[in-house]
PDB file of N, CA, C and O in Angstrom, chain B, residues numbered from 101:
ATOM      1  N   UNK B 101     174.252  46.985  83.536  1.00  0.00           N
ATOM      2  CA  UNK B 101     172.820  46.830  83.633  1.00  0.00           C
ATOM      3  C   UNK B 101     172.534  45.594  84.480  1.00  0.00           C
ATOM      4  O   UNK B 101     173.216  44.574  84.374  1.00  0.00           O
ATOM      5  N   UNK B 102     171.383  45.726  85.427  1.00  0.00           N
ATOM      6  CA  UNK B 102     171.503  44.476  86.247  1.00  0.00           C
ATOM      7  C   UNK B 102     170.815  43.675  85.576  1.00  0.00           C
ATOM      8  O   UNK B 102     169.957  44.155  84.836  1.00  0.00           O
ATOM      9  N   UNK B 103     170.988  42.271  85.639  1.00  0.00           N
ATOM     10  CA  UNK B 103     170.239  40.869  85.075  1.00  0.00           C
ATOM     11  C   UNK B 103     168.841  41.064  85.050  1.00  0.00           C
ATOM     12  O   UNK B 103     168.186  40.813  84.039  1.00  0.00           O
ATOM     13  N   UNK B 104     168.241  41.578  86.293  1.00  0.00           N
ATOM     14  CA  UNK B 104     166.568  41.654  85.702  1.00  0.00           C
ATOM     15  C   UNK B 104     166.227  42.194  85.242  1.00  0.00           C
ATOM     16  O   UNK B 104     165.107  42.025  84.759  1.00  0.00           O
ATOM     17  N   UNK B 105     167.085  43.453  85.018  1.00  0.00           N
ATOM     18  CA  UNK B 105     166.303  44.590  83.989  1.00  0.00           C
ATOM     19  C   UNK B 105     166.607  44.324  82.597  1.00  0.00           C
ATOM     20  O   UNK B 105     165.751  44.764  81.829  1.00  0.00           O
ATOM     21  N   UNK B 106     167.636  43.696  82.027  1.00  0.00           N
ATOM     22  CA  UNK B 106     167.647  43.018  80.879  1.00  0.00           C
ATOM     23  C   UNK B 106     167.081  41.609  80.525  1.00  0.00           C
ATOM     24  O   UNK B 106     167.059  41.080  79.414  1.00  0.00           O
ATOM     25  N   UNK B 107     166.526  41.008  81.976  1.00  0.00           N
ATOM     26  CA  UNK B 107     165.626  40.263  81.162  1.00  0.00           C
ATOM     27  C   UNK B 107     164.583  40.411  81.316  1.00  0.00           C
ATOM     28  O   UNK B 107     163.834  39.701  80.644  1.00  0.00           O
ATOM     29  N   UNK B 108     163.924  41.482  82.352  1.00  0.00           N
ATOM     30  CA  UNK B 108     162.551  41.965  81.035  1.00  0.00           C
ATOM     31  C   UNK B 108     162.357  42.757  80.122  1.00  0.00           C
ATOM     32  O   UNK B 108     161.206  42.876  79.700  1.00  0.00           O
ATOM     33  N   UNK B 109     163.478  43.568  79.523  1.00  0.00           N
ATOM     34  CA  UNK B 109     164.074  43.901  78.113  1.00  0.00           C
ATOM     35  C   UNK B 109     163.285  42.952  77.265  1.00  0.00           C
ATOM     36  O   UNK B 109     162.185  43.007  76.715  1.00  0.00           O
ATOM     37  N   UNK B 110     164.481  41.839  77.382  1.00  0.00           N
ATOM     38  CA  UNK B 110     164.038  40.823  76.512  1.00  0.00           C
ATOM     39  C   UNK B 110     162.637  39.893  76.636  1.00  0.00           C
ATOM     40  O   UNK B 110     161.989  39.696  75.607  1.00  0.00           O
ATOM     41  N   UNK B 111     162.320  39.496  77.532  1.00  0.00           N
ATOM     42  CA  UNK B 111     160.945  39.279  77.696  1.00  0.00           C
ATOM     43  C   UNK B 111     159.674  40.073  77.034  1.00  0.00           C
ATOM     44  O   UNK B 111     158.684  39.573  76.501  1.00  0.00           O
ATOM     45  N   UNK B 112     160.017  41.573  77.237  1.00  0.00           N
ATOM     46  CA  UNK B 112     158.986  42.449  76.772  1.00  0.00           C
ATOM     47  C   UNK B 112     159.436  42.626  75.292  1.00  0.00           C
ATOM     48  O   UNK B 112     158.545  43.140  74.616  1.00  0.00           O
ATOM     49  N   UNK B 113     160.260  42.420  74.792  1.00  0.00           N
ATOM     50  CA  UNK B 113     160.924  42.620  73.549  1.00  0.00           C
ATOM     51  C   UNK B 113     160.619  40.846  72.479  1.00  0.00           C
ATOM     52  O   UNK B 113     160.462  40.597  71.284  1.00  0.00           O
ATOM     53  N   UNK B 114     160.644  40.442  73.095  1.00  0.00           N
ATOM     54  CA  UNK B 114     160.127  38.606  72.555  1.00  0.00           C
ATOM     55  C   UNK B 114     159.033  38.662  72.376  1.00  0.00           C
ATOM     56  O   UNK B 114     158.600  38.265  71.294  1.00  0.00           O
ATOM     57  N   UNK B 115     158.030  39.251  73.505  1.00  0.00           N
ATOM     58  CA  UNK B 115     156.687  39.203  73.678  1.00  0.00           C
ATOM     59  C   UNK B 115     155.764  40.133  72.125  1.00  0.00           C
ATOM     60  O   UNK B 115     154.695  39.977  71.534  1.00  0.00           O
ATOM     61  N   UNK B 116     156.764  40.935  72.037  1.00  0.00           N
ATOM     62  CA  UNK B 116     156.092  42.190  71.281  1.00  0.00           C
ATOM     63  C   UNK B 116     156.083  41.770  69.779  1.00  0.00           C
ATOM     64  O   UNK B 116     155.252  41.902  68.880  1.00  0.00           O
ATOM     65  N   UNK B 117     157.475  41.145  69.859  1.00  0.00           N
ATOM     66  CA  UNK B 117     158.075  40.797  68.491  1.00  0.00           C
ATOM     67  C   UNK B 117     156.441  39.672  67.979  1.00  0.00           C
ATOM     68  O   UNK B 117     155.586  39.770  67.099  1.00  0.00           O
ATOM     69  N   UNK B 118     156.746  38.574  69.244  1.00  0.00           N
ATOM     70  CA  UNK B 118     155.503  37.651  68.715  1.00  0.00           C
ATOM     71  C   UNK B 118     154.560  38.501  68.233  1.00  0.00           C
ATOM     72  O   UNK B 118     154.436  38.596  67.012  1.00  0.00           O
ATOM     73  N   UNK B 119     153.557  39.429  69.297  1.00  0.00           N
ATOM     74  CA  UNK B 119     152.074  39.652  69.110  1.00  0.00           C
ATOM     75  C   UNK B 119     152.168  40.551  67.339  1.00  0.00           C
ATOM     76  O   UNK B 119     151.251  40.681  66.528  1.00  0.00           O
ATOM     77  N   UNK B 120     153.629  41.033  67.230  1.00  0.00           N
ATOM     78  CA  UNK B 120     153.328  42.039  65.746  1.00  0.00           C
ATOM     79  C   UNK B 120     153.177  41.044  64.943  1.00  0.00           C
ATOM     80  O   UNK B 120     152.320  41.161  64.068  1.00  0.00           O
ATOM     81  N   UNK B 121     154.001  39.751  65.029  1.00  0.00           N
ATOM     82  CA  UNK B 121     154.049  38.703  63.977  1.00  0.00           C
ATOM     83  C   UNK B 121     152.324  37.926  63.793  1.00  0.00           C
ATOM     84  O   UNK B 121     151.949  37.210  62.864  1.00  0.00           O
ATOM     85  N   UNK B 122     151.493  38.388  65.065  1.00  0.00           N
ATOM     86  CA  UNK B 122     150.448  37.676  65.017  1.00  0.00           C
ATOM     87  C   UNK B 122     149.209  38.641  64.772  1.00  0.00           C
ATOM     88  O   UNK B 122     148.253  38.213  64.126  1.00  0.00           O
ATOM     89  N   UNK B 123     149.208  40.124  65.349  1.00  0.00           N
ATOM     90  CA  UNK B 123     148.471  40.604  65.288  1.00  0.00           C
ATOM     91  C   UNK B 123     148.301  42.134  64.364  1.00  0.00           C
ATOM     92  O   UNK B 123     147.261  42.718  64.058  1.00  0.00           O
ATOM     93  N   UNK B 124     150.148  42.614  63.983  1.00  0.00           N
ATOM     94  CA  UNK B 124     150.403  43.665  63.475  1.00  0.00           C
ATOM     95  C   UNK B 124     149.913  43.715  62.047  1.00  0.00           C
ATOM     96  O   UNK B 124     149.708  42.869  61.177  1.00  0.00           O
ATOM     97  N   UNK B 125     149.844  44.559  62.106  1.00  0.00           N
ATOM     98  CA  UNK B 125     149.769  44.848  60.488  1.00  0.00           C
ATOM     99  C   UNK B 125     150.090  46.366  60.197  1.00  0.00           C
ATOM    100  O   UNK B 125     149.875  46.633  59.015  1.00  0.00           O
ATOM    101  N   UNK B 126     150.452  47.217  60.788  1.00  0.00           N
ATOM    102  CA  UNK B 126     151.358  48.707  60.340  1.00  0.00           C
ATOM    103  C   UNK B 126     152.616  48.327  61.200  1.00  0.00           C
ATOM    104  O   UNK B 126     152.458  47.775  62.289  1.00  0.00           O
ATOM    105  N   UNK B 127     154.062  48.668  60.637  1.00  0.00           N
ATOM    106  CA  UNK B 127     155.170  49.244  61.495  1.00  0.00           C
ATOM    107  C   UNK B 127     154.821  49.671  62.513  1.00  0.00           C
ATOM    108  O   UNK B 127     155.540  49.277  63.432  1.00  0.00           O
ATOM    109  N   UNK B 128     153.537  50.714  63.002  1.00  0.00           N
ATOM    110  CA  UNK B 128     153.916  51.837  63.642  1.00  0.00           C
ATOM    111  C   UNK B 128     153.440  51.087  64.799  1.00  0.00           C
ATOM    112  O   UNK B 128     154.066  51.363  65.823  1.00  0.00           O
ATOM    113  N   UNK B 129     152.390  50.102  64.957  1.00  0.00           N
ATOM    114  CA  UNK B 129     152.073  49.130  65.781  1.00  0.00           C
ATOM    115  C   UNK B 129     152.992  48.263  66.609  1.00  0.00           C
ATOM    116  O   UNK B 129     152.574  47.815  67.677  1.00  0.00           O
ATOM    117  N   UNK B 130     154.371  47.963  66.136  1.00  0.00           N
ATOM    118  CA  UNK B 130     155.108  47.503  66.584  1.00  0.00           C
ATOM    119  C   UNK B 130     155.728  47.913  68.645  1.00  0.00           C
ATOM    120  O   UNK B 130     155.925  47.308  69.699  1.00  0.00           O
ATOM    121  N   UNK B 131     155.789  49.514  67.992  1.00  0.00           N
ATOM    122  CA  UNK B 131     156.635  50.336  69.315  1.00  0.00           C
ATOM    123  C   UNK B 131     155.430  50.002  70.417  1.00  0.00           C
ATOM    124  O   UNK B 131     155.530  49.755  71.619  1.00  0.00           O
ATOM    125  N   UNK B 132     154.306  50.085  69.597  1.00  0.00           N
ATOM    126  CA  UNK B 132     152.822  50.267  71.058  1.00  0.00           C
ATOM    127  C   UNK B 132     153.303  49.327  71.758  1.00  0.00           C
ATOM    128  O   UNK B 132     153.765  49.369  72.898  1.00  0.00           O
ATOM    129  N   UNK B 133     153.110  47.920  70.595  1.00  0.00           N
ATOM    130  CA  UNK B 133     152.875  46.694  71.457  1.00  0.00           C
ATOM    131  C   UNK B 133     154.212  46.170  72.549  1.00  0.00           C
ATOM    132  O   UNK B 133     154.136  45.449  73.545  1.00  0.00           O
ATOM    133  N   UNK B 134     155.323  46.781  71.981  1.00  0.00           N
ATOM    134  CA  UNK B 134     156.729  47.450  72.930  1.00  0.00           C
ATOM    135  C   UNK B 134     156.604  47.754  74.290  1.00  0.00           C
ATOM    136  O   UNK B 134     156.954  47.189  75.326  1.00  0.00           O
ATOM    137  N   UNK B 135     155.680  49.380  73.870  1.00  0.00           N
ATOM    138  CA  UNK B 135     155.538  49.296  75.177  1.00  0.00           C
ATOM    139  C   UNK B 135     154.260  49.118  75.775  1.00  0.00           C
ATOM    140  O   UNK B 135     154.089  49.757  76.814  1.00  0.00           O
ATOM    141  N   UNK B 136     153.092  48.236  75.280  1.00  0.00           N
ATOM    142  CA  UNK B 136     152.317  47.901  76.369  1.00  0.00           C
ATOM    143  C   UNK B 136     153.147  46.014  76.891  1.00  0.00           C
ATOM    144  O   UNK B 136     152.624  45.344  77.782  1.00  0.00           O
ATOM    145  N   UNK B 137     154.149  45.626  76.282  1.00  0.00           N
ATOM    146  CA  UNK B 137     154.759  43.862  77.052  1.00  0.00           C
ATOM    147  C   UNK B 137     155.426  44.624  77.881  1.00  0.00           C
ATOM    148  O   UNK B 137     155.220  44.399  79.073  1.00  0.00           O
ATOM    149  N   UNK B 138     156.603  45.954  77.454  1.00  0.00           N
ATOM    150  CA  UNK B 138     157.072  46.391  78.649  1.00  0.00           C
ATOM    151  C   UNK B 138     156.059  46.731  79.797  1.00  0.00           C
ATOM    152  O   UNK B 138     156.249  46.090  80.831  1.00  0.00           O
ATOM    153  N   UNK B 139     155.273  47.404  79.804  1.00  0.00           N
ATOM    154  CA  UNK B 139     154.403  47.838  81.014  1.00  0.00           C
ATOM    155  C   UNK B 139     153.440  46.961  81.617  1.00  0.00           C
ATOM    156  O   UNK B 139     152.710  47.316  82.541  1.00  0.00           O
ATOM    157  N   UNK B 140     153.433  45.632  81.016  1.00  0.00           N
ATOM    158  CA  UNK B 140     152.756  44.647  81.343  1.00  0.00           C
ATOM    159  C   UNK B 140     154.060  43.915  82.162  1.00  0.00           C
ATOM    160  O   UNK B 140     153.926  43.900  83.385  1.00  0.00           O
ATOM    161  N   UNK B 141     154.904  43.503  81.794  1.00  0.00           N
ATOM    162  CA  UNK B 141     156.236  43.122  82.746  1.00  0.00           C
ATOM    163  C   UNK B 141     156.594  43.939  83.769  1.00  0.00           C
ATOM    164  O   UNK B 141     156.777  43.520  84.912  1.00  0.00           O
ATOM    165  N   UNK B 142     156.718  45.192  83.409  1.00  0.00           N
ATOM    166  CA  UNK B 142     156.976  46.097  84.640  1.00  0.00           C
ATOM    167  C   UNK B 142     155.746  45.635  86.336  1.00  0.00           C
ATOM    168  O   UNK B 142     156.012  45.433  87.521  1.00  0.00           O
ATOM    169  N   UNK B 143     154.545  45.652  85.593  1.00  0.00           N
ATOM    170  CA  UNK B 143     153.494  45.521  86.628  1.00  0.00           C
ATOM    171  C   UNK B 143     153.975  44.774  87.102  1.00  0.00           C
ATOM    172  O   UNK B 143     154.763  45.054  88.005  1.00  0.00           O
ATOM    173  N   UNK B 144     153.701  43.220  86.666  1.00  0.00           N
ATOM    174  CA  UNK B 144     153.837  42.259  87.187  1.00  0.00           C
ATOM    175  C   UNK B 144     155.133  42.048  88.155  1.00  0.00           C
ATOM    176  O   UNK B 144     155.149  41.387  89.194  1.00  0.00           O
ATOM    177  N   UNK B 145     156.281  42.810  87.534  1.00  0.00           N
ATOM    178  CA  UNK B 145     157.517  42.599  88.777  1.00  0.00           C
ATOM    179  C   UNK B 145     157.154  43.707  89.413  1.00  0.00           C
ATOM    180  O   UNK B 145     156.835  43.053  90.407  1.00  0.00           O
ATOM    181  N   UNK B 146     156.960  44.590  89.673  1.00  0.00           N
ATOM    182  CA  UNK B 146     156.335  45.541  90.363  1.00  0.00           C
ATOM    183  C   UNK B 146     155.825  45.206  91.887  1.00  0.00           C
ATOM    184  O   UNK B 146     156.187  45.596  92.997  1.00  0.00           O
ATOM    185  N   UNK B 147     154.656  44.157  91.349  1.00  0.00           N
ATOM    186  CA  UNK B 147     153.609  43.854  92.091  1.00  0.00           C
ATOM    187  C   UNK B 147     153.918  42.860  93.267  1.00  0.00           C
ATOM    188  O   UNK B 147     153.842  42.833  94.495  1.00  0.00           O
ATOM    189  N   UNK B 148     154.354  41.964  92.105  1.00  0.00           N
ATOM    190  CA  UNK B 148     155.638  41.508  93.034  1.00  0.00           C
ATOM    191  C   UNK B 148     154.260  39.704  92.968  1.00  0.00           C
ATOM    192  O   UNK B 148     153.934  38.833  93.774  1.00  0.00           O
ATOM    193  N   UNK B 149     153.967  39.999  91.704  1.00  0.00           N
ATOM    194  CA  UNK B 149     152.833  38.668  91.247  1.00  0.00           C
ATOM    195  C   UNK B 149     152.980  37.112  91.655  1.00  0.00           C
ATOM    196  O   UNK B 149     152.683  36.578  90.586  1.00  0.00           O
ATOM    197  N   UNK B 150     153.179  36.360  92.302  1.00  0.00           N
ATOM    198  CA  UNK B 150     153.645  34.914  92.222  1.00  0.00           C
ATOM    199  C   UNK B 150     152.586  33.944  92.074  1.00  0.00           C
ATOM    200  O   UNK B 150     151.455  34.034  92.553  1.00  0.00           O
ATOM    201  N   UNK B 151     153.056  33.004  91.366  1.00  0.00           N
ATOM    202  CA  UNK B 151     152.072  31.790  90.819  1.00  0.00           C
ATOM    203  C   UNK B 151     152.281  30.984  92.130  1.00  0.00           C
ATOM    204  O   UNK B 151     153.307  31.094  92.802  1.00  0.00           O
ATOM    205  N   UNK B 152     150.978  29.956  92.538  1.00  0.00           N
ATOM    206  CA  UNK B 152     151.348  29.098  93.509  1.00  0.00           C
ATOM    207  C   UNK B 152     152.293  28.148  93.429  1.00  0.00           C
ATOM    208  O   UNK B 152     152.622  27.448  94.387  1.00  0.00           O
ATOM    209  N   UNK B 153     152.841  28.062  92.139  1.00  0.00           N
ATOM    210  CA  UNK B 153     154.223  27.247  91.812  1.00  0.00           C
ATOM    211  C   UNK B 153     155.320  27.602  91.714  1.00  0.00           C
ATOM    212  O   UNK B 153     155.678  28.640  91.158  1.00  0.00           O
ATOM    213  N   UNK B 154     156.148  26.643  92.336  1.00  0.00           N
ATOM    214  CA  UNK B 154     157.485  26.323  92.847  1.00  0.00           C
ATOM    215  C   UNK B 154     158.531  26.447  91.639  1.00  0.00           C
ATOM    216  O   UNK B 154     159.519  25.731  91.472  1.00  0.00           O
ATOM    217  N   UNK B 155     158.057  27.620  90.750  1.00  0.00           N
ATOM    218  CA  UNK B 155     159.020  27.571  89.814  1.00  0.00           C
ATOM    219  C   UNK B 155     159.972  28.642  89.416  1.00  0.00           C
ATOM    220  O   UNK B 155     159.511  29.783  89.468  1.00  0.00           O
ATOM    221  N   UNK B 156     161.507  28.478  88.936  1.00  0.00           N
ATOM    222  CA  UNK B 156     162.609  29.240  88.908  1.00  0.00           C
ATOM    223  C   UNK B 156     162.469  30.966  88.557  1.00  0.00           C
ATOM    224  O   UNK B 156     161.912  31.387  87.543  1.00  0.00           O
ATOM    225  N   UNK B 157     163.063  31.800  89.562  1.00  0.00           N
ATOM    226  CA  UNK B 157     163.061  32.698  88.952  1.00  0.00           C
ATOM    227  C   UNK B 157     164.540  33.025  88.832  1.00  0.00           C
ATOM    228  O   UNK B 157     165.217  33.327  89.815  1.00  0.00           O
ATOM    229  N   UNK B 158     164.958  32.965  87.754  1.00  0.00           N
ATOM    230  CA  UNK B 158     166.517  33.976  87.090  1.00  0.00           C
ATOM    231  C   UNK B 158     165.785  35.026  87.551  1.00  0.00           C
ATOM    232  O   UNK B 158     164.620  35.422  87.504  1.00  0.00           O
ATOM    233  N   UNK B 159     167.359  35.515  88.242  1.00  0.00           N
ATOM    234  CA  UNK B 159     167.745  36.848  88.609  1.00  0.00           C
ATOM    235  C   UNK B 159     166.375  37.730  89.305  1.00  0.00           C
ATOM    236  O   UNK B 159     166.033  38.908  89.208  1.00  0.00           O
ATOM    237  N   UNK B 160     165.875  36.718  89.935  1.00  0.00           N
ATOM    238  CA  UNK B 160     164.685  37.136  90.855  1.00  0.00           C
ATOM    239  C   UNK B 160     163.039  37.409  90.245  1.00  0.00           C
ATOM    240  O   UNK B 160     161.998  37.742  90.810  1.00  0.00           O
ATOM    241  N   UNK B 161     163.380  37.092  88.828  1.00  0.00           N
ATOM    242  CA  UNK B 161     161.962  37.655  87.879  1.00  0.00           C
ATOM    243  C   UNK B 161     161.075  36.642  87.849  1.00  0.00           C
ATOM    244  O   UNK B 161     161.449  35.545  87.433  1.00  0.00           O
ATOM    245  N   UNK B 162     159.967  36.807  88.213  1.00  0.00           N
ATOM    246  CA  UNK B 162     159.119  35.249  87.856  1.00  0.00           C
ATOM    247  C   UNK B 162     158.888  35.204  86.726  1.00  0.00           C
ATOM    248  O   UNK B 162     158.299  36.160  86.221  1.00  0.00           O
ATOM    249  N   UNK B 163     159.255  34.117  85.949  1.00  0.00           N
ATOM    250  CA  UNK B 163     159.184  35.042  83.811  1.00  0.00           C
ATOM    251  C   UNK B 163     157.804  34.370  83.488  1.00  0.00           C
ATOM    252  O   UNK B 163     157.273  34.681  82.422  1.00  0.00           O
ATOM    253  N   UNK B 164     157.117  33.387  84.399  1.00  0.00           N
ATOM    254  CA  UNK B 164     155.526  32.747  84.083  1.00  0.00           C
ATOM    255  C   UNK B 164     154.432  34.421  84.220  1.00  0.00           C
ATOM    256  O   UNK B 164     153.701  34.923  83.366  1.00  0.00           O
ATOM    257  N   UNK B 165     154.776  34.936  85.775  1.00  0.00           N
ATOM    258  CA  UNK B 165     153.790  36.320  85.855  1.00  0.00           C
ATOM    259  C   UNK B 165     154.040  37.721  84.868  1.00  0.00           C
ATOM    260  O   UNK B 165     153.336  38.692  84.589  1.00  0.00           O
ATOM    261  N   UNK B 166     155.437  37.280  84.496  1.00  0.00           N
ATOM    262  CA  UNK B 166     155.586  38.682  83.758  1.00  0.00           C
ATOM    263  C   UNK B 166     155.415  38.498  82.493  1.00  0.00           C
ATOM    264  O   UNK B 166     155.249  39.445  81.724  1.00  0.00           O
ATOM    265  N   UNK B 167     155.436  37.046  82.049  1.00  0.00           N
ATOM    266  CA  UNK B 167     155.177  37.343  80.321  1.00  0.00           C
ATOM    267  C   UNK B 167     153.827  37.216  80.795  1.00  0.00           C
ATOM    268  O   UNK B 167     153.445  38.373  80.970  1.00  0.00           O
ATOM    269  N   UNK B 168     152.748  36.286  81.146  1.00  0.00           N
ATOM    270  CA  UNK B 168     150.968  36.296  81.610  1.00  0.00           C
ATOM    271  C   UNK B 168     150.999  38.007  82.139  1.00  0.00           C
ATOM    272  O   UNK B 168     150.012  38.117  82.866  1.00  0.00           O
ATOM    273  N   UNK B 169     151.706  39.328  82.069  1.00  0.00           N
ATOM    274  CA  UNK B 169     151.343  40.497  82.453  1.00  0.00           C
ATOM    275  C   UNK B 169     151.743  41.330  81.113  1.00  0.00           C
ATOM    276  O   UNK B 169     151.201  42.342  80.669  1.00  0.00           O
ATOM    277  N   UNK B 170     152.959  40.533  80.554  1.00  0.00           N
ATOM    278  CA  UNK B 170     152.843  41.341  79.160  1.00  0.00           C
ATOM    279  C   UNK B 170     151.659  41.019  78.028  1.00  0.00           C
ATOM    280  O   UNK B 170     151.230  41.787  77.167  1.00  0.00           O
ATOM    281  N   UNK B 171     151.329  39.860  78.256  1.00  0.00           N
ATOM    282  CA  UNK B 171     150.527  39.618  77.512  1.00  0.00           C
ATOM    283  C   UNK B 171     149.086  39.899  77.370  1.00  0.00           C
ATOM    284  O   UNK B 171     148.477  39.995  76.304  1.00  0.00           O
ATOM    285  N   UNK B 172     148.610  40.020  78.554  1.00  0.00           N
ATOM    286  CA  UNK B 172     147.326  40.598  79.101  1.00  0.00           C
ATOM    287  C   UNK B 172     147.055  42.257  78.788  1.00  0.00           C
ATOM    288  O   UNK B 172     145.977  42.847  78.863  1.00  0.00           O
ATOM    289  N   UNK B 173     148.310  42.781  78.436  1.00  0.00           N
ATOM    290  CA  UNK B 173     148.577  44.054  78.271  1.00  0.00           C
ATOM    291  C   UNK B 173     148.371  43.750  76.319  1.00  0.00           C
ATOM    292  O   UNK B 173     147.414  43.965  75.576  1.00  0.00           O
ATOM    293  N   UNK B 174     149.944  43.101  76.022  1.00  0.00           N
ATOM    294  CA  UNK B 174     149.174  42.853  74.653  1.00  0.00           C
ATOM    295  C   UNK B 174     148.096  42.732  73.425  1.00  0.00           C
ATOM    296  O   UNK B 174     148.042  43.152  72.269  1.00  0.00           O
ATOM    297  N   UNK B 175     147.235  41.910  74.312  1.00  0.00           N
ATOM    298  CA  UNK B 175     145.895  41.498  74.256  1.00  0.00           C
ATOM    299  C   UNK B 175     145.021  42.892  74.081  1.00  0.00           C
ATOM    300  O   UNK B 175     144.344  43.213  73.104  1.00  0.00           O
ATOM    301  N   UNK B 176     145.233  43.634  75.315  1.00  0.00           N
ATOM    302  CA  UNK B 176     144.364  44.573  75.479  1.00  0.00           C
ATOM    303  C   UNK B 176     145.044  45.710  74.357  1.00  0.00           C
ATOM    304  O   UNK B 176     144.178  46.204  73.635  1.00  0.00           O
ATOM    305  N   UNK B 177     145.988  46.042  74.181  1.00  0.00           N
ATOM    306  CA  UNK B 177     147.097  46.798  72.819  1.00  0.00           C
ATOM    307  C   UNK B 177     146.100  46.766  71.460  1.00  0.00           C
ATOM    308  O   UNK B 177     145.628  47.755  70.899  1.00  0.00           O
ATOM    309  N   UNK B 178     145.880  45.118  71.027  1.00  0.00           N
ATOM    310  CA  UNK B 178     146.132  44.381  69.998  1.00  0.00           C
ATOM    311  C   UNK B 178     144.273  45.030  69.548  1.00  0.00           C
ATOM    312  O   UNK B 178     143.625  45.247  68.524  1.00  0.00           O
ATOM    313  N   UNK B 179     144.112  45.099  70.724  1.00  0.00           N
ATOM    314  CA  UNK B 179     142.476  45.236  70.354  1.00  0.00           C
ATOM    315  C   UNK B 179     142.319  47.162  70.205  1.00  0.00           C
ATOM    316  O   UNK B 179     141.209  47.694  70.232  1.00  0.00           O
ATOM    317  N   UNK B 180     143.146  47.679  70.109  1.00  0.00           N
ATOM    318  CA  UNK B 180     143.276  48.892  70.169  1.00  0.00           C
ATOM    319  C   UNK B 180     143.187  49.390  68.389  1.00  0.00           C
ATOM    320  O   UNK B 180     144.025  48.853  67.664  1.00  0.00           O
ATOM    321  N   UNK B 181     142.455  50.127  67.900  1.00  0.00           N
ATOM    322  CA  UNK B 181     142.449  50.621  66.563  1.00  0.00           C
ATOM    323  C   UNK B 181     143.520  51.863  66.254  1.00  0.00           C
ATOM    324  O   UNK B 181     143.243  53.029  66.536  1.00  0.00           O
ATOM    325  N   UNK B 182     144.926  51.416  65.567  1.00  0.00           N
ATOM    326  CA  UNK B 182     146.324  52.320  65.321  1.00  0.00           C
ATOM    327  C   UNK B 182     146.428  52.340  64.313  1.00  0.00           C
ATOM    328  O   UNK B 182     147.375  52.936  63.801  1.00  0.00           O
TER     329      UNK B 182
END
């Protein structure tokens, strides 16, 4: 598996874990919010997003635009009635 695709695995998988710990309240809520950090990370590397700052990307991922894309996705999840 190449390095960026496992780390927005884990990125979208960190991200999700948080918002259930903050916003879940059924199990079944969990997988959504899964995959709306995944599809919020996907965009953002996708898009190909960059901040005007000079900062590191491992294995080519900017991890500032893609978690600010999982999360924006989150957000919008979290407000969803499941």
């Amino acid at each position: 598996m190449p390095p960026a695709t496992l780390l927005l695995f884990l990125i979208a998988t960190a991200s999700a874990a948080l918002a259930h710990l903050l916003w879940g309240r059924r199990w079944i809520q969990l997988p959504i919010f899964w995959m709306a950090a995944l599809a919020g990370c996907l965009i953002a590397y996708a898009l190909g997003l960059r901040a005007p700052l000079e900062l590191p990307t491992p294995a080519g991922v900017p991890v500032l635009e893609v978690v600010l894309g999982a999360w924006i996705l989150l957000i919008v999840a979290s407000r969803l009635r499941v």
